[in-house]
C-alpha positions in Angstrom: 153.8 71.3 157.3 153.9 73.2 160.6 155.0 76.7 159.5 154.8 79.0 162.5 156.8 79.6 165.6 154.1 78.3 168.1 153.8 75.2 166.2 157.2 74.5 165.4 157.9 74.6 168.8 155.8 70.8 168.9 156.9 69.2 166.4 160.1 66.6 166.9 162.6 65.6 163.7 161.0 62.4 163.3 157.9 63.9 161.6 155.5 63.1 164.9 153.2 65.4 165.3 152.0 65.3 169.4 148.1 66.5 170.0 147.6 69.9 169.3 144.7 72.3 169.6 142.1 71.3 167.1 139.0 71.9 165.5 137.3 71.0 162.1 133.9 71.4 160.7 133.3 67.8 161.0 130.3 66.6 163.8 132.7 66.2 166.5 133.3 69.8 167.0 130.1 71.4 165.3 126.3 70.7 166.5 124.9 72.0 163.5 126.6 72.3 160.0 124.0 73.4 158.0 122.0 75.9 160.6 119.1 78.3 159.5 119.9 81.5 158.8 119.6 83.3 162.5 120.2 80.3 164.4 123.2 80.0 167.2 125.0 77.0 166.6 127.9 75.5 169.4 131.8 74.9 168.4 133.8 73.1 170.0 137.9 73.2 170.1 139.9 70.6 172.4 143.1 71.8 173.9 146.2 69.5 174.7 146.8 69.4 179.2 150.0 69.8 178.3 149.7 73.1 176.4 150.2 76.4 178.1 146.5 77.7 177.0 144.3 79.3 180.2 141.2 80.1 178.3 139.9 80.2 174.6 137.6 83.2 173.1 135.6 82.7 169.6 136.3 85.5 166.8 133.4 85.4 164.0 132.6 87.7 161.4 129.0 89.6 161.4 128.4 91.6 159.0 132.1 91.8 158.2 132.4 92.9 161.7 134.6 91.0 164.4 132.2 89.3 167.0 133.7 87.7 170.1 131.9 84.9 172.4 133.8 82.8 175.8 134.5 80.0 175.3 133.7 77.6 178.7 135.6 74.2 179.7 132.8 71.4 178.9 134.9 68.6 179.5 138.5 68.2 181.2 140.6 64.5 180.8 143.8 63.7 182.2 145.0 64.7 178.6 143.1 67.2 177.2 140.4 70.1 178.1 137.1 70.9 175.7 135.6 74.4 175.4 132.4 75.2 174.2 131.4 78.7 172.8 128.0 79.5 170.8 128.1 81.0 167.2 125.3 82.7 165.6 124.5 82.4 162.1 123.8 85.5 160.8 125.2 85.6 157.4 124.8 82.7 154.8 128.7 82.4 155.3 129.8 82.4 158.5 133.4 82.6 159.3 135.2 82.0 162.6 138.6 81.1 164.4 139.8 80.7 168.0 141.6 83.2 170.2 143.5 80.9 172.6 144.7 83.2 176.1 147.8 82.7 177.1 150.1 84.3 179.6 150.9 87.7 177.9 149.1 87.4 175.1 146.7 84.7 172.7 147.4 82.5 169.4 145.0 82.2 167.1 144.0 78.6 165.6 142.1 78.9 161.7 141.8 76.0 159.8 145.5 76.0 158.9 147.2 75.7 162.2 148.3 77.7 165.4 150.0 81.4 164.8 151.6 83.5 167.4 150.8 86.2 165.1 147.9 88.1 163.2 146.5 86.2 160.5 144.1 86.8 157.4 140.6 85.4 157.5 141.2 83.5 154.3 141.8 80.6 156.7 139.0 80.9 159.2 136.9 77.8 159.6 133.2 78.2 157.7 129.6 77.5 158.9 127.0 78.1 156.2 123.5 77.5 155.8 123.2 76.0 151.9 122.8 72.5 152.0 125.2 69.4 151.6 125.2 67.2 148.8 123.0 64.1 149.5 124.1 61.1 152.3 123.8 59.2 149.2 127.2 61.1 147.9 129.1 61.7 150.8 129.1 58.3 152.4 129.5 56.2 149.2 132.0 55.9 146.3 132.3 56.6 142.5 132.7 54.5 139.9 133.9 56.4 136.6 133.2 54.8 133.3 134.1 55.9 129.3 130.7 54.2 128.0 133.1 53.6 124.5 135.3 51.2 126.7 133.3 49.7 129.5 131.7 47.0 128.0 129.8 45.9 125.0 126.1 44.5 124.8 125.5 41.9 122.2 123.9 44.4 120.4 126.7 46.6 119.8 127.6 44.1 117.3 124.8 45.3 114.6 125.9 49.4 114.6 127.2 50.6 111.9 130.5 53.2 112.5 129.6 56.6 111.9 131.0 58.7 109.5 134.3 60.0 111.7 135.1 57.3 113.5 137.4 54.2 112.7 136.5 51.1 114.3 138.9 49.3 116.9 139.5 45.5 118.1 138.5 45.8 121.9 142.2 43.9 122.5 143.9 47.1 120.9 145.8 49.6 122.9 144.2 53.2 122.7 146.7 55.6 121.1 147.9 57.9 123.1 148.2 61.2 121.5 146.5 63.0 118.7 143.3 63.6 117.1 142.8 60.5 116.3 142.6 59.2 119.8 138.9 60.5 119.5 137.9 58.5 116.7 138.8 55.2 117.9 135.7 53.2 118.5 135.7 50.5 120.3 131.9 49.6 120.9 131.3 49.9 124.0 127.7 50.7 125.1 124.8 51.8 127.9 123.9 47.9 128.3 127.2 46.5 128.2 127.2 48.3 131.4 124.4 47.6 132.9 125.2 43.9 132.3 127.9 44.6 134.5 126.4 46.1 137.5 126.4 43.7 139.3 130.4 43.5 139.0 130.2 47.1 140.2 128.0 46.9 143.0 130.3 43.9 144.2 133.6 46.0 144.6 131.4 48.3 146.9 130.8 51.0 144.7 127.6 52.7 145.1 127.6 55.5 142.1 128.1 55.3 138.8 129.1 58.4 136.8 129.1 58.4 132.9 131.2 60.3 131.1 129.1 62.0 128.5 127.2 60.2 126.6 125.2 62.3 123.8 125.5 62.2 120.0 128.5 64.0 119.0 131.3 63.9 116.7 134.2 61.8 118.9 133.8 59.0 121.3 135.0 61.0 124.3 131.3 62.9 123.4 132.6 66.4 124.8 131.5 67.9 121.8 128.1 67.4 121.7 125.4 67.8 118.7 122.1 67.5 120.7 121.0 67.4 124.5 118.2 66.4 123.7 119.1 62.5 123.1 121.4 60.1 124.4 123.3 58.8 121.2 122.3 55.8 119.6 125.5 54.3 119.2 125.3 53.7 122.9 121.8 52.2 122.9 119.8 55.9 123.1 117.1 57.6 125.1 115.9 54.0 126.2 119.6 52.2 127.3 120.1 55.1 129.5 116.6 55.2 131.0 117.2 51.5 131.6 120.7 51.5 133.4 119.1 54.1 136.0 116.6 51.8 137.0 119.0 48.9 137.0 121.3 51.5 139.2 118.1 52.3 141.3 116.9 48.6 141.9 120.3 47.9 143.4 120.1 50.7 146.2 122.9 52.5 143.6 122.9 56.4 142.2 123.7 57.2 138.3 125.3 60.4 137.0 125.5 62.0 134.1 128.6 64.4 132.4 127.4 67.9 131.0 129.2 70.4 129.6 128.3 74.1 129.7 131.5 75.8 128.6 130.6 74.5 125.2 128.8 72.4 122.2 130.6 70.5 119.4 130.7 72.7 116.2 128.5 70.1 114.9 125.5 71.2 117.9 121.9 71.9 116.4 122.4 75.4 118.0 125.4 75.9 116.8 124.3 75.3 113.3 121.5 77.1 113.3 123.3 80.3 114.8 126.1 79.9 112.1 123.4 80.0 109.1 120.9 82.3 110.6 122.0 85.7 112.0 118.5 86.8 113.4 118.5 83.5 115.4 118.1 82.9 118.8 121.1 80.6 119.1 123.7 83.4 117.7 123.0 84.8 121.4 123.9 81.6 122.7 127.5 81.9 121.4 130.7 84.0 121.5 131.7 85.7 118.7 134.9 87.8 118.0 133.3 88.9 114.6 130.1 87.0 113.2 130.4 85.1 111.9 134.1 83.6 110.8 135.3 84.5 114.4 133.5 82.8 117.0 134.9 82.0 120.5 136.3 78.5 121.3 137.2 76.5 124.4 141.1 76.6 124.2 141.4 77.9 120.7 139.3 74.4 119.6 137.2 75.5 116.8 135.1 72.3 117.2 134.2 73.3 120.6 132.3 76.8 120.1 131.6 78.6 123.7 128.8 79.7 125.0 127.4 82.9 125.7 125.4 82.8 129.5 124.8 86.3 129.4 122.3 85.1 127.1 118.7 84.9 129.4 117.4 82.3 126.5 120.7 80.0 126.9 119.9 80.2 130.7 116.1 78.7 130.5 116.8 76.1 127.8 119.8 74.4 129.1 119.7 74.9 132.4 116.7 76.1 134.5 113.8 73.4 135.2 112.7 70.5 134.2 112.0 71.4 130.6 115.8 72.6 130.1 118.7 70.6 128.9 120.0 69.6 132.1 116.4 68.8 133.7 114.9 66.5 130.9 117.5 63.7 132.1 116.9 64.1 136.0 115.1 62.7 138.4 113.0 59.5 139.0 113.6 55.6 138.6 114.3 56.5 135.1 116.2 59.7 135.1 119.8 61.0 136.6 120.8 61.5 140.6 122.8 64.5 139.2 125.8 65.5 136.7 129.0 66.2 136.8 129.6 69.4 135.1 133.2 69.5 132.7 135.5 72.1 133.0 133.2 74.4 135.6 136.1 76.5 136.1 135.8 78.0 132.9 131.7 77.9 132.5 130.5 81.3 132.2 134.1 83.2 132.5 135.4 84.9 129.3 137.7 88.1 129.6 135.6 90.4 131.7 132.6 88.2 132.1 132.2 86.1 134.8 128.5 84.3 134.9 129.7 81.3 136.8 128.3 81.8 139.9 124.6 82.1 138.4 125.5 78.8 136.1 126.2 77.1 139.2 123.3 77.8 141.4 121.1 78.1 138.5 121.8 74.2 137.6 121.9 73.9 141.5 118.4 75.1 141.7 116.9 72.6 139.1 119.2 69.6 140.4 117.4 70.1 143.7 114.1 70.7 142.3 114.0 68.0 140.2 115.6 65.2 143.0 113.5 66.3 145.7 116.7 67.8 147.3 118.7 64.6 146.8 120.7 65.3 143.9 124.6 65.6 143.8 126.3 68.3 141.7 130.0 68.0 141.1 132.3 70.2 139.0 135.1 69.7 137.2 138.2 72.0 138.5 141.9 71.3 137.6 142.8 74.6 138.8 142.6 75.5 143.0 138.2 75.8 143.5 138.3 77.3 146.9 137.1 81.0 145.3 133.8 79.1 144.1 133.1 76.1 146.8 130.8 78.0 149.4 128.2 75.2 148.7 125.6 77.2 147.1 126.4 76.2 143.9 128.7 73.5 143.4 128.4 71.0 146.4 131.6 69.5 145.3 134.3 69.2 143.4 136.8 66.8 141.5 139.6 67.1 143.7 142.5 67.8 141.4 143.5 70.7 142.8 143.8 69.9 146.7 144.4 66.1 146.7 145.3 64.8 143.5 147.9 66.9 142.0 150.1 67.1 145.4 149.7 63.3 145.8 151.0 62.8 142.6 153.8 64.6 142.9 154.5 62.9 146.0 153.8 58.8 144.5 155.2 59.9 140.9 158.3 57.9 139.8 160.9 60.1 138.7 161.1 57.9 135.1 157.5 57.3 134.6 157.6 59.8 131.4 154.3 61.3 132.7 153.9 65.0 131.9 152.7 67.6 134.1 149.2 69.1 132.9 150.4 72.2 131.0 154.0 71.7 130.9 156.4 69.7 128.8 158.1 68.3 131.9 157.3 65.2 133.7 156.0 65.2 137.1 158.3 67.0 139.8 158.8 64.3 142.8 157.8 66.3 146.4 158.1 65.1 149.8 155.4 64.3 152.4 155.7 67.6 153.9 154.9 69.3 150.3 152.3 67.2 150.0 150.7 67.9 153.4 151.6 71.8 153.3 149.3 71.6 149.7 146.5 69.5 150.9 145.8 71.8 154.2 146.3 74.5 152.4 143.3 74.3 150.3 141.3 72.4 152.8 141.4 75.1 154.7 139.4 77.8 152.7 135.9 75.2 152.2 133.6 74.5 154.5 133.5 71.2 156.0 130.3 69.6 154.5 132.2 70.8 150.8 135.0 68.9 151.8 133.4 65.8 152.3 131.3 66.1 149.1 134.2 66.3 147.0 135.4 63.5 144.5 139.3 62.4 145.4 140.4 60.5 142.4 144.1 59.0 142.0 143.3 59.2 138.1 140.6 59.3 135.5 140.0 59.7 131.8 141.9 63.5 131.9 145.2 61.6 133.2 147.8 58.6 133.3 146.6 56.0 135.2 148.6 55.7 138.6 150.5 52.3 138.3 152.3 54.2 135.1 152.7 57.4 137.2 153.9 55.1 140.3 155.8 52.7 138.0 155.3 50.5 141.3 152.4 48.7 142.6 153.2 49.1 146.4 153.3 53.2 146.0 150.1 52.9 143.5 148.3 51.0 146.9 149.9 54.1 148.7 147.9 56.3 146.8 144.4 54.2 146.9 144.5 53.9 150.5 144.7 57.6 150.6 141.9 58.6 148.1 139.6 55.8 150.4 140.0 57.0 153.7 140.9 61.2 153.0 137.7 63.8 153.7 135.4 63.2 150.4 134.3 60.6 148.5 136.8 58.2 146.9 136.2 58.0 142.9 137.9 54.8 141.1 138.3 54.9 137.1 137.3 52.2 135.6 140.1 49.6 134.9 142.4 50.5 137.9 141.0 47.4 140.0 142.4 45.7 137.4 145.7 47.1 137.2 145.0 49.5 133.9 147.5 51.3 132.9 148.3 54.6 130.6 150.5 57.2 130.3 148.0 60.2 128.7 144.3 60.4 129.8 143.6 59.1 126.1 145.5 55.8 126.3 144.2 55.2 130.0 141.1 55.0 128.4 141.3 51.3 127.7 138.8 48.8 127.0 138.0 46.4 130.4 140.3 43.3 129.8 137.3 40.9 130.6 138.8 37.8 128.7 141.6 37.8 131.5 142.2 34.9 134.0 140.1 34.9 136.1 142.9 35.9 139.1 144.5 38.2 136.8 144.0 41.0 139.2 142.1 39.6 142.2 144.8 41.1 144.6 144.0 44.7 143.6 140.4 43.5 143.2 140.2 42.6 146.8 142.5 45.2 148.2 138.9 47.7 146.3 136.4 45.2 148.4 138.4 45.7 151.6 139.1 49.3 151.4 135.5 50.4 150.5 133.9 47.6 153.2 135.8 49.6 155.6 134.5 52.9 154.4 131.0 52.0 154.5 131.1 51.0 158.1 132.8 53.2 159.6 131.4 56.7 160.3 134.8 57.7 161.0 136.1 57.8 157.2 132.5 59.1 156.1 132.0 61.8 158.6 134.9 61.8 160.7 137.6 65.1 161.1 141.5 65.1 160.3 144.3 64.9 162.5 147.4 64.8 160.9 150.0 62.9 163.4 152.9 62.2 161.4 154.6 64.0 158.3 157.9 62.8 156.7 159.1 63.0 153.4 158.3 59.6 152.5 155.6 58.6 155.2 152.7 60.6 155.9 149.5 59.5 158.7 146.4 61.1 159.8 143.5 60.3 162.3 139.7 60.2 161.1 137.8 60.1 163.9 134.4 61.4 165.4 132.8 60.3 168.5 131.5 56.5 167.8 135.0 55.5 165.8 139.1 56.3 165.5 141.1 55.7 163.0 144.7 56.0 162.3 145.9 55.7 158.4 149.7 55.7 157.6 150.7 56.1 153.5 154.4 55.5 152.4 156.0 55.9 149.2 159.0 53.6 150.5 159.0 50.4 152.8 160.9 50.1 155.8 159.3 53.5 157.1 158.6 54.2 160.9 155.9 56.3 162.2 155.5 57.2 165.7 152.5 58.3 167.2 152.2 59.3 170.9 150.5 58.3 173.2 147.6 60.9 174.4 146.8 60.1 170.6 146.2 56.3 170.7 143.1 55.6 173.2 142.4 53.0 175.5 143.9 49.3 174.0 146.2 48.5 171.8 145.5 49.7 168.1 144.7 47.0 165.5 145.1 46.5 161.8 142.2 46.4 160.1 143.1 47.0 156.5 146.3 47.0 154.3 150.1 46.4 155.5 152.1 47.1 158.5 153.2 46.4 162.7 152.7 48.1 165.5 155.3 47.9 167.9 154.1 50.1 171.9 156.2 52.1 173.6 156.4 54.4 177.2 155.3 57.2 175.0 153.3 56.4 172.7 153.7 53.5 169.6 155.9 53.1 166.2 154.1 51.5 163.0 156.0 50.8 160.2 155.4 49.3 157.0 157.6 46.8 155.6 156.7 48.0 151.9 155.2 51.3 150.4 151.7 51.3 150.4 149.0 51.6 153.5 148.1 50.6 157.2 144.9 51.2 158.7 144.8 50.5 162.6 141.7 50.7 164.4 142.1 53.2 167.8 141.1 52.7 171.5 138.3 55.2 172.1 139.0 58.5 173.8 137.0 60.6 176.4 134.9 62.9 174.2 131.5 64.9 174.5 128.7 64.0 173.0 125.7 66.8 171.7 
């Protein structure tokens, strides 16, 4: 993790990490994360006492052009001094870092650490005026169902299969690879779920999010025929309209799953630009040569892409209340937002690259149409940090930055899980890969980004993580990790019940209701613990990040703002001891408040150690901070 000579210099063989300077975008060191445009905002950076720092100068950008502001000493302890500077907002995106004077020269500390060198402004913390996603987003949690194999309603019994789908017992294993894993119905439906709410709202989830659910051609429902109805084999317009209100009367949020890379082949547009040429539709498409040569999303002619250079494309599907996205938002009835698939690729084909106005096009109407309490999420396997100013996209799903090095770092070296893209199975890292990854790309988003952003330890797209893990203890290592890192944690449905699956297609199985009835209650209540904790303390939900410790197979981190402290320790192997010093702990001794582990004090500072892999989360003695 720590990569430069002035942090090397700090950090023992043991992994412990002693205080170091710090700042993050979280409230603790920022007054203001979302200021007006014009406004001077205070920063705040705390310095270790025992650090050789004399002073501490701000460096922002304005205009592109370096600014520089002194820093003053706002509060001194017997461990640590604060300094204050202000920062004025005068670009949308305002970048900044810390000089920190020293004899003979400074260091500079960016988002990414201490350098006793120059350093690119790819890493400078961000301040920017575009709004966060909702409270409602940021301080809860996700639950992510596959309508197909939630649950089914009694009337699921009286559909008839369509056409290209093959009917499946609800006991059956999904298959795991080829086409015909998207013909495999199973029956599940919109009021199958919401006759399940209640089991939801009881783990302490507080969002749903549907994976798509109009008429299409599949039961994965990526490749859509209309937006303009929900599809009948999962209840229609009205079973939709009536899970939001169930969501809604129980104080929960609903989201939908659009996709605006593409249609299914089958799509009323697509139809109609295939058969007419003087169409407005044909513009809505790509073609190579109309019309036998049309454009498709990975070379999958069932999944034509679309054209957003097209103005007409723009206004139908996407801009206001009449378009595509719109028609399903807002009210009792409607959508608190979508998830948008494959966003990475939406708008971007050779030398085009409309995905900026996609995104705060769909943006604009999410917000109109919610009263500014909409969330927007976007799908991103890839790194997002190019795209995640917040103007757009408030958020992502987290592949990228938290769940593909945490994978790498839980996976089992024989759990036959294959790398996305590759014909290898996952490459096993250490802690310090895993940490090097995760700071990396936390670095380059703003703060109020980071916390919007959906952490997931699987989903539909992947194996579930007890077949990654191959071992329940590391697969609890990885859940207490997606609960208490910066964002929002988001379960797939069936892991709190110990699903399992080795490609995203056979993960998607069908909830094993019929089992006894403490079948799974340990990793049931392990859920219920882990999100009770989340939602009451301010620390996980709007705390910063300390990392304290980093070892190849143990890895802990402080959340922590000015009301709350928390230390969590992850291992992928039990027996593992991680110190922490002392200037670190707080006032009292730190107590366990969720998972596994001891805590044994020392003259400098304390060792924790879990006796299995998996988590500890010990509650900290408060620390002398200021206040705004």
């Amino acid at each position: 993790m720590m990569t430069t000579a002035a942090q090397e210099a700090y950090q023992p063989a043991d992994g412990t990490i002693p205080a170091l300077p710090h700042h993050d975008g979280s409230r603790l060191y920022v007054s203001n994360a979302t200021p007006r445009l014009g406004e001077t905002i205070r920063v705040r950076v705390r310095i270790p006492a025992s650090n050789p720092y004399t002073g501490v100068k701000l460096h922002s950008l304005v205009d592109d052009e370096m600014h520089l502001e002194d820093a003053r000493p706002i509060l001194r302890t017997p461990d640590e001094i604060w300094y204050e500077a202000p920062l004025p907002v005068h670009n949308p995106v305002t970048r900044y870092r810390f000089a920190l004077l020293r004899d003979g020269g400074f260091d500079w500390l960016n988002a990414l650490g201490v350098f006793d060198r120059e350093v690119s402004d790819v890493y400078d913390f961000r301040v920017t005026t575009f709004a966060p996603s909702p409270a409602w987003n940021r301080e809860g949690a996700t639950y992510q169902i596959f309508p197909d194999r939630f649950a089914r309603s009694r009337q699921s019994a009286e559909r008839s299969a369509p056409d290209w789908a093959h009917p499946t017992a609800w006991s059956a294993t999904p298959l795991a690879y080829g086409v015909e894993t998207g013909r495999q119905w199973y029956g599940g439906d919109l009021k199958g779920i919401e006759e399940h709410l209640e089991y939801i709202h009881d783990l302490g989830f507080t969002t749903v999010y549907l994976t798509p659910c109009f008429p299409a051609r599949s039961v994965h429902r990526y490749d859509a025929s209309t937006f303009d109805h929900i599809d009948p084999l999962l209840g229609g317009d009205e079973a939709l309209r009536s899970l939001a209100r169930a969501c809604h009367a129980r104080g929960m949020r609903i989201m939908g799953d659009l996709t605006l890379n593409h249609t299914g082949s089958s799509h009323e547009w697509f139809q109609r630009a295939l058969h007419d040429p003087n169409s407005e539709e044909r513009d809505y498409y790509l073609w190579n040569r109309y019309p036998d040569d049309y454009v498709a999303w990975m070379g999958i002619k069932a999944l034509p892409k679309l054209n957003w250079t097209s103005a007409k494309l723009v206004d139908r599907m996407i801009r206001g209340a009449s378009s595509s996205a719109g028609k399903w938002l807002g009210g009792e009835s409607g959508l608190d937002g979508w998830r948008i698939d494959v966003a990475n690729q939406t708008g971007r084909w050779a030398a085009m690259d409309e995905n900026h106005m996609v995104a705060t096009t769909i943006r604009h109407t999410v917000d109109e149409l919610t009263d500014g309490n909409g969330t927007l999420i976007a799908e991103y396997m890839p790194d997002a940090t190019r795209d995640l100013d917040g103007d757009g996209w408030q958020g992502v799903m987290n592949y990228a930055a938290f769940s593909h090095p945490l994978w790498m770092w839980v996976a089992s070296p024989d759990s036959g899980v294959k790398r996305f893209g590759f014909d290898v199975t996952f490459p096993r890292r250490d802690g310090t890969a895993m940490v090097g990854t995760m700071r990396e790309l936390l670095a380059q988003i703003p703060w109020k980004v980071a916390e919007s952003q959906w952490n997931l330890i699987d989903s539909h797209d992947s194996a579930r993580i007890l077949t990654l893990t191959r071992n329940p203890h590391v697969a609890h290592a990885a859940l207490g990790m997606m609960m208490t890192y910066p964002g929002v944690p988001m379960a797939f449905a069936g892991d709190e019940r110990d699903a399992v699956g080795v490609t995203g297609e056979e993960s998607r199985t069908p909830m094993d209701w019929d089992a006894p009835e403490d079948a799974h209650c340990a990793t049931m209540s392990r859920y219920r613990d882990l999100l009770t904790l989340r939602s009451t303390s301010s620390a996980l939900t709007h705390g910063g990040l300390r990392w304290v410790n980093v070892q190849a197979d143990a890895v802990a981190y402080l959340r922590e703002d000015a009301n709350d402290r928390l230390l969590v320790v992850a291992a992928r192997r039990g027996g593992q001891h991680v110190r922490v010093t002392r200037d670190l702990l707080g006032g009292g001794d730190p107590q366990l408040v969720c998972g596994e582990g001891t805590m044994e004090p020392g003259d400098h500072g304390a060792l924790f150690t879990l006796p299995d892999a998996g988590y500890g989360i010990w509650r900290l003695g408060d620390l002398d901070v200021p206040r705004w």
